[in-house]
N, C-alpha and C positions, 0 to 999 in steps of 0.2 A: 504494500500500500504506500502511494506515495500522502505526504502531507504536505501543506505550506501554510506558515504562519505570518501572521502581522499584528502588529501592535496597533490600538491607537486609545486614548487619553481623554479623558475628561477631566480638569482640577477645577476647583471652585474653592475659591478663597473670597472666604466670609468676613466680613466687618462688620463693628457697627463704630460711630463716630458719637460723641459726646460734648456738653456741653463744657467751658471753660470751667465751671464749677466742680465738675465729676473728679473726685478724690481718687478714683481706678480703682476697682473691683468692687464696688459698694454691692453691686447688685448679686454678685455670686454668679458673673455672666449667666444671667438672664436671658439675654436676649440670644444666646448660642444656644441655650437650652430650647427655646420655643425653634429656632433651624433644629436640632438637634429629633427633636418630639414630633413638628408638623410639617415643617418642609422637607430635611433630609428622604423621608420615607418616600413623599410623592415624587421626590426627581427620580429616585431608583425604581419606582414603580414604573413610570414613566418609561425610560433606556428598557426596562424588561418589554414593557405593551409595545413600544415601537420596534423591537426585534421581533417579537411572537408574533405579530400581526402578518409577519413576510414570510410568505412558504416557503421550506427549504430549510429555516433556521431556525436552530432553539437556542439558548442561553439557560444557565446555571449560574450561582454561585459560585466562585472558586476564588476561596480565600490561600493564598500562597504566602503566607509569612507577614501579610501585612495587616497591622493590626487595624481592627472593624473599626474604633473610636475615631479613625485620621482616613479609615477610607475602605473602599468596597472595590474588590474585587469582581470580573466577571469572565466564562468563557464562552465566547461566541462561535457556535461553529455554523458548516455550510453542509446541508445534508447531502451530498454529490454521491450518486453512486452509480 
């Protein structure tokens, strides 16, 4: 069997900006928390519905050493045969 692979990336780097007053971490990042709880889920939902919807291809989970809390792994394949 032959295979061929390719990479490709999604990073998302989150902010939030604060007033001149914010002392720095008052909140117990709050605001990473609410990404964390309600948006994180729907993007990943999201990458999965937009692969599944394309016949030919499935997608999984494959976590490979990187840790979940900084980011999600996936493996896309092409069903060719």
């Amino acid at each position: 069997m032959h295979r061929e692979e390719r990479t490709f990336s999604i990073h998302l780097h989150v902010a939030a900006e604060f007033s001149e007053e914010y002392e720095g971490e008052e909140d117990g990042y709050a605001w990473f928390e609410r990404f964390e709880s309600a948006i994180k889920p729907r993007v990943v939902k999201a990458v999965f519905d937009a692969i599944r919807v394309e016949p030919g291809w499935k997608v999984i989970a494959s976590p490979r050493g990187i840790d979940p809390s900084v980011g999600v792994e996936l493996a896309v394949e092409r069903l060719v045969r």
